[in-house]
PyMOL Python script that loads the backbone (N, CA, C, O; Angstrom):
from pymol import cmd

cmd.read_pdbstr("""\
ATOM      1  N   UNK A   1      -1.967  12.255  -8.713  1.00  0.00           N
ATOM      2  CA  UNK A   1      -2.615  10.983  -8.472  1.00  0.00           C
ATOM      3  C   UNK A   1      -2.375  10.585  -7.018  1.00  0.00           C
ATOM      4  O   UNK A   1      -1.296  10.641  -6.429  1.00  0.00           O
ATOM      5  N   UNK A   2      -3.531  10.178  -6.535  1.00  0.00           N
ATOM      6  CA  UNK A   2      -3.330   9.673  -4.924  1.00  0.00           C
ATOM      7  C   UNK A   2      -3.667   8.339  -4.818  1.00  0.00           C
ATOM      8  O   UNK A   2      -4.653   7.835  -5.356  1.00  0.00           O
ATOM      9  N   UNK A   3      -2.456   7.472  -3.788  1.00  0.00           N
ATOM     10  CA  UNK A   3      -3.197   5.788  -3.625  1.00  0.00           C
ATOM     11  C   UNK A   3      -4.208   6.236  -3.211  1.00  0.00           C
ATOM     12  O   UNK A   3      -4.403   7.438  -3.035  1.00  0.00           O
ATOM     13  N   UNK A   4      -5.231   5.093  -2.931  1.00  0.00           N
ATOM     14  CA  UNK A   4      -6.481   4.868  -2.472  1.00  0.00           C
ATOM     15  C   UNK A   4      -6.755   3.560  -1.628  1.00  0.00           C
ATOM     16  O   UNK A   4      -6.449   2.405  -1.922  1.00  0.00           O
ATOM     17  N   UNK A   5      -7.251   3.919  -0.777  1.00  0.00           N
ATOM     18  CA  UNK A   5      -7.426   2.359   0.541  1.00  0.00           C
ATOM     19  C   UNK A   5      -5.995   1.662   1.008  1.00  0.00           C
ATOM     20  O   UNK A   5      -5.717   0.470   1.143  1.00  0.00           O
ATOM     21  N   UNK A   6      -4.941   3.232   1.265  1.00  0.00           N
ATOM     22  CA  UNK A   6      -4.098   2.787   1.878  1.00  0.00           C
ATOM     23  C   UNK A   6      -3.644   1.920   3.310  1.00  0.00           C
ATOM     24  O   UNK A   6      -2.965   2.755   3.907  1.00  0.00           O
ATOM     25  N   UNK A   7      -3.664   1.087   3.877  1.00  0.00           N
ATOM     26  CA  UNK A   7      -3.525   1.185   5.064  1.00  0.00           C
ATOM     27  C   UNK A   7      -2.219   1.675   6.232  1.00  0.00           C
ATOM     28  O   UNK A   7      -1.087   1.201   6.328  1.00  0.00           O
ATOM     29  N   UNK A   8      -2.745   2.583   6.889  1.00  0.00           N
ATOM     30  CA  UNK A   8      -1.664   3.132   7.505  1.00  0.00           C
ATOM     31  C   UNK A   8      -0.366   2.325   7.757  1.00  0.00           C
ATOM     32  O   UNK A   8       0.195   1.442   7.108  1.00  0.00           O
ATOM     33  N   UNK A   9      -0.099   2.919   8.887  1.00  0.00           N
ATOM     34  CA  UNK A   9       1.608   1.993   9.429  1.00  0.00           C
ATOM     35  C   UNK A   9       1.020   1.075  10.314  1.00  0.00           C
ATOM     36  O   UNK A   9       0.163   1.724  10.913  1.00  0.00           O
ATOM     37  N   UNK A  10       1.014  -0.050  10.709  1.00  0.00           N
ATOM     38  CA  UNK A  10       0.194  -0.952  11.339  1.00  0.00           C
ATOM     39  C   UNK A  10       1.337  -2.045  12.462  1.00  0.00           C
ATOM     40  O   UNK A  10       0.919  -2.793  13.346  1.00  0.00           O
ATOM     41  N   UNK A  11       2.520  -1.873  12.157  1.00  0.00           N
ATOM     42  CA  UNK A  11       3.370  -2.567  13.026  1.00  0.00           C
ATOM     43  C   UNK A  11       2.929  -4.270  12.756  1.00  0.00           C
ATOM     44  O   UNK A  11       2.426  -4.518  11.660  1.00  0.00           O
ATOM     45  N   UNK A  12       3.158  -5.664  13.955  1.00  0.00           N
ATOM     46  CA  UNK A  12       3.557  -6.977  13.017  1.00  0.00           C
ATOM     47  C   UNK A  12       2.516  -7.200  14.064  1.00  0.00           C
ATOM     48  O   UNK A  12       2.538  -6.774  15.219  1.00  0.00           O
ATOM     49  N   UNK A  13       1.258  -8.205  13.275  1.00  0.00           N
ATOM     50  CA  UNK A  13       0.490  -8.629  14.379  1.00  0.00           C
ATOM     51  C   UNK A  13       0.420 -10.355  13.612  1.00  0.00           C
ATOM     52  O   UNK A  13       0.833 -10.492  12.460  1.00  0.00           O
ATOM     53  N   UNK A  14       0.138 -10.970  14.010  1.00  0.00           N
ATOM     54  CA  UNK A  14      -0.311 -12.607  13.662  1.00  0.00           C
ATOM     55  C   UNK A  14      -1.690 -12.916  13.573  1.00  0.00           C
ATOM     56  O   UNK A  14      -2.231 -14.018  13.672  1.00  0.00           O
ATOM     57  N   UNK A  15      -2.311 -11.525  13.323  1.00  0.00           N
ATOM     58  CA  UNK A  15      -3.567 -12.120  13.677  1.00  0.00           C
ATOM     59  C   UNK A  15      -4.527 -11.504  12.540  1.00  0.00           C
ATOM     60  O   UNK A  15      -5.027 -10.399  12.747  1.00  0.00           O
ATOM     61  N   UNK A  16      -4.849 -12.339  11.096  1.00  0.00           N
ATOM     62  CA  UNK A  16      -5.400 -11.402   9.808  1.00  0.00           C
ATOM     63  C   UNK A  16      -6.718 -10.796  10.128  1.00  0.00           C
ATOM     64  O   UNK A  16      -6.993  -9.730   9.576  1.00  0.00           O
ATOM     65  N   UNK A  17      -7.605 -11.358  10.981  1.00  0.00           N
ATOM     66  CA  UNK A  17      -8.731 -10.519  11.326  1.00  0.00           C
ATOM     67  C   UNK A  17      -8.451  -8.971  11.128  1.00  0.00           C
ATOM     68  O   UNK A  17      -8.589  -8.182  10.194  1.00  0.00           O
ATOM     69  N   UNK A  18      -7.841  -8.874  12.875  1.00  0.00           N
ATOM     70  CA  UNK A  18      -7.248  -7.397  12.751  1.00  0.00           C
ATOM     71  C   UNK A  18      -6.476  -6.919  12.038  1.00  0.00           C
ATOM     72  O   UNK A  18      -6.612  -5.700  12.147  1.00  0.00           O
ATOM     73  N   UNK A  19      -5.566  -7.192  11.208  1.00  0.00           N
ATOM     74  CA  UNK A  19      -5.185  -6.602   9.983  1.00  0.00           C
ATOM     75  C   UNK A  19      -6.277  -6.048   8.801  1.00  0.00           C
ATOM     76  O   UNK A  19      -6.186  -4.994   8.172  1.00  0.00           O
ATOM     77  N   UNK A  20      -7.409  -7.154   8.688  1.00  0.00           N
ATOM     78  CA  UNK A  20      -7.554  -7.125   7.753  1.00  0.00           C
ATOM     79  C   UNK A  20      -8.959  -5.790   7.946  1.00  0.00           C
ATOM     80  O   UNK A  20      -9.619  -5.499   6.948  1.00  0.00           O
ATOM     81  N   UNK A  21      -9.181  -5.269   8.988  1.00  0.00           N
ATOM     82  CA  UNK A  21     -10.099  -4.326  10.006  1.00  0.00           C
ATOM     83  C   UNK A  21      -9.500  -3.246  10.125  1.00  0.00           C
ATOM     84  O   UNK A  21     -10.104  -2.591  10.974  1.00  0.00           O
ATOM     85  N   UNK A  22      -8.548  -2.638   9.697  1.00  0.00           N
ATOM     86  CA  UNK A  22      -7.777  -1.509   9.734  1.00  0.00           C
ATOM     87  C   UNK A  22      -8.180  -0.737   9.118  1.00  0.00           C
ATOM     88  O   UNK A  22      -8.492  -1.268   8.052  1.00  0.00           O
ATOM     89  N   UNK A  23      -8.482   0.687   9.095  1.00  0.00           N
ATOM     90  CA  UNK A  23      -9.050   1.293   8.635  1.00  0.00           C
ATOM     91  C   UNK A  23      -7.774   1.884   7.403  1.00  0.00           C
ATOM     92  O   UNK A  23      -6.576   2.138   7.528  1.00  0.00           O
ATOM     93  N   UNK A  24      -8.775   1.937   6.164  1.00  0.00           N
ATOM     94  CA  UNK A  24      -7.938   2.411   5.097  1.00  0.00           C
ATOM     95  C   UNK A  24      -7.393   3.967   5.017  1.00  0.00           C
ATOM     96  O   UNK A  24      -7.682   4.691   5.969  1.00  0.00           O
ATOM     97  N   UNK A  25      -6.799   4.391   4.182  1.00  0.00           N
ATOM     98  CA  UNK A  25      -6.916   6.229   4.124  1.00  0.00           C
ATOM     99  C   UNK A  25      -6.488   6.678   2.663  1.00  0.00           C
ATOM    100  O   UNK A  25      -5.671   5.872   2.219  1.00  0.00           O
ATOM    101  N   UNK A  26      -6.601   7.082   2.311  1.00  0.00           N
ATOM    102  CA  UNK A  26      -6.318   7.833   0.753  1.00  0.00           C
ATOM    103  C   UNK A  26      -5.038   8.619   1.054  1.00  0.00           C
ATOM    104  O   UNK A  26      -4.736   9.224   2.083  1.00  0.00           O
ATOM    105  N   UNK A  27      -4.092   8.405  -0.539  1.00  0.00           N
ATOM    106  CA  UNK A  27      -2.761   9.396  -0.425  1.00  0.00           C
ATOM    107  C   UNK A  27      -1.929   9.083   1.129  1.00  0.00           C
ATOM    108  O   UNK A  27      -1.173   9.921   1.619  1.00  0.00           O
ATOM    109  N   UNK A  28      -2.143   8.083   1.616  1.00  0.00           N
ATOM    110  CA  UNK A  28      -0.900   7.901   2.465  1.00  0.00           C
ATOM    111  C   UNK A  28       0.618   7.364   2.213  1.00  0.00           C
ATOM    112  O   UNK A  28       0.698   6.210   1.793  1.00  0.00           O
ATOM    113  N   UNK A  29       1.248   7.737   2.324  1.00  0.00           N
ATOM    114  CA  UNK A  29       2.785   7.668   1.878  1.00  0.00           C
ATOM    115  C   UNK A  29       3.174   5.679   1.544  1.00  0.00           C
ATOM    116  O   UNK A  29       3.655   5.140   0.547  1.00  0.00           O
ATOM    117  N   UNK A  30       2.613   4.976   3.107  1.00  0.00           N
ATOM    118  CA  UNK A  30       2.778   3.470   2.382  1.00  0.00           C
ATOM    119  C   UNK A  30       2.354   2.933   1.582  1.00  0.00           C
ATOM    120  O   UNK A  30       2.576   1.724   1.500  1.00  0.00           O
ATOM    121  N   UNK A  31       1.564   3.584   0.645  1.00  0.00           N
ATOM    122  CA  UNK A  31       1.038   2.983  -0.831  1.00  0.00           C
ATOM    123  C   UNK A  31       1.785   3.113  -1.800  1.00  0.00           C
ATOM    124  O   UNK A  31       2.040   2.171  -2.550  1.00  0.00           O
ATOM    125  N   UNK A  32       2.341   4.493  -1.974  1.00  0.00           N
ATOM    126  CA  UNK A  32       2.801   4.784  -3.013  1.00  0.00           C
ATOM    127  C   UNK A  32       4.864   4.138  -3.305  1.00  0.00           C
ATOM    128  O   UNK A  32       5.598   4.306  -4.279  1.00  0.00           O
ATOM    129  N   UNK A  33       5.071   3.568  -2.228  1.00  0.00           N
ATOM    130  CA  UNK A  33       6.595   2.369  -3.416  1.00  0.00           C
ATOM    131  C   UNK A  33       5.859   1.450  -3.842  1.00  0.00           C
ATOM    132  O   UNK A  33       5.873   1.572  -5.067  1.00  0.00           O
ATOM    133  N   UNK A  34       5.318   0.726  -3.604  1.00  0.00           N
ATOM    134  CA  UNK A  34       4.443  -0.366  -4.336  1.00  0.00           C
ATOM    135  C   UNK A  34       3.780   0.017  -6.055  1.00  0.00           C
ATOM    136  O   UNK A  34       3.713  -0.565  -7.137  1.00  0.00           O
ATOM    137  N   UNK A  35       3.433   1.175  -5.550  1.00  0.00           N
ATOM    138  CA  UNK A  35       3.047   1.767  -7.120  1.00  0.00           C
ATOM    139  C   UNK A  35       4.080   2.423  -7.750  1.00  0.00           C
ATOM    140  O   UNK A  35       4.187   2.407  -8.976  1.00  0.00           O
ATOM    141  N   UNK A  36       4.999   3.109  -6.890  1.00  0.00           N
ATOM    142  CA  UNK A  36       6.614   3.356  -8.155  1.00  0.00           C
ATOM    143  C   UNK A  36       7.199   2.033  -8.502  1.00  0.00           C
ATOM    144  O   UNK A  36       7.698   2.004  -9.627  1.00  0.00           O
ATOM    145  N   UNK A  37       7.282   0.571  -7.591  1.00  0.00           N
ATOM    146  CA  UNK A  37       8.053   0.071  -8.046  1.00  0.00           C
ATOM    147  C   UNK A  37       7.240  -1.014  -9.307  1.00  0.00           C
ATOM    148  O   UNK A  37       7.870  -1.788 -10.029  1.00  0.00           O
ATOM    149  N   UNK A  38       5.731  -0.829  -9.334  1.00  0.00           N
ATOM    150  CA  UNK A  38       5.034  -1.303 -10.559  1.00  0.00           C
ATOM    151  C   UNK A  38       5.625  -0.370 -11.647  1.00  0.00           C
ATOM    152  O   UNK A  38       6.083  -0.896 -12.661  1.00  0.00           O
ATOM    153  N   UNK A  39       5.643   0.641 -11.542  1.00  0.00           N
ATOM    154  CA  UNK A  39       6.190   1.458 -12.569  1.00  0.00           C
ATOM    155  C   UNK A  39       7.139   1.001 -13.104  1.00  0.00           C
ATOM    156  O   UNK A  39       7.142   0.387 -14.171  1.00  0.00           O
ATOM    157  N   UNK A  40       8.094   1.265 -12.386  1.00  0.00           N
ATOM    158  CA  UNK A  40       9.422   0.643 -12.589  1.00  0.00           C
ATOM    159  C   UNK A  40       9.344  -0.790 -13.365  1.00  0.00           C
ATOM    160  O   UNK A  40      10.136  -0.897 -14.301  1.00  0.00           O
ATOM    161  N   UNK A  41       8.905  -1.369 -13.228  1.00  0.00           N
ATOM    162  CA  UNK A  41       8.720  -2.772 -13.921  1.00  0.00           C
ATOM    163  C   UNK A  41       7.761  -2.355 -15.472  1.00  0.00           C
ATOM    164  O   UNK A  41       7.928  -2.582 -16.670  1.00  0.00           O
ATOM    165  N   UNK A  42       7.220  -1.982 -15.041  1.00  0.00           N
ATOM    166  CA  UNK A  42       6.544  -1.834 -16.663  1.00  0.00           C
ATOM    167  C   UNK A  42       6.924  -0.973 -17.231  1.00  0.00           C
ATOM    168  O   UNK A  42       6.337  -0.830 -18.304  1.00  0.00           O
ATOM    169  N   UNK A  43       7.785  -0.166 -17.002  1.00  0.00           N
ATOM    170  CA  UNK A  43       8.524   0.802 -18.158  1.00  0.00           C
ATOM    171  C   UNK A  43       9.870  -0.374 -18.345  1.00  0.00           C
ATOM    172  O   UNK A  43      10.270  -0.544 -19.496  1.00  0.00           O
ATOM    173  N   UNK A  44      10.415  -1.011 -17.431  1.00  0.00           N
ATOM    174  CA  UNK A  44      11.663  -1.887 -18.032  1.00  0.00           C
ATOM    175  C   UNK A  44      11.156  -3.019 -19.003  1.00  0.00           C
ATOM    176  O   UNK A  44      11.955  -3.642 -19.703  1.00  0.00           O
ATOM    177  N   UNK A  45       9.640  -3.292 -19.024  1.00  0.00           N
ATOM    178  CA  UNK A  45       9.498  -4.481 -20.103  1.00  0.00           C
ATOM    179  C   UNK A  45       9.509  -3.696 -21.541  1.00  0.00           C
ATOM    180  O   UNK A  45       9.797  -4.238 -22.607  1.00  0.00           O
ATOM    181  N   UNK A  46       9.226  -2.628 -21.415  1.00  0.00           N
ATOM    182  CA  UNK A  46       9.127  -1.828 -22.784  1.00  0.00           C
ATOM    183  C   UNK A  46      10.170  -2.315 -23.538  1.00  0.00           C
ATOM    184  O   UNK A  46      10.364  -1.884 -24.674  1.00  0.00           O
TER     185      UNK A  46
END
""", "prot")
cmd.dss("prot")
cmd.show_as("cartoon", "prot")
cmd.util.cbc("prot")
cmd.orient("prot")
């Protein structure tokens, strides 16, 4: 399984335009703790 509409490494800007203009990418590494640590939560409500 690969994230999808990851956005790369983007560093700290103040400004959501350009954040929000970043180009996405599939299967890039900063997507995927966000989706282990959903995991993680929904196997502990079990």
């Amino acid at each position: 399984m690969k994230t999808k509409l990851v956005l790369g490494g983007t560093g700290v800007r103040d400004n959501r335009e350009w954040y929000m203009a970043r180009a996405r990418v599939n299967g890039d590494p900063h997507g995927q703790a966000p989706l282990l640590w959903l995991c993680k939560v929904l196997i502990e409500m079990k």
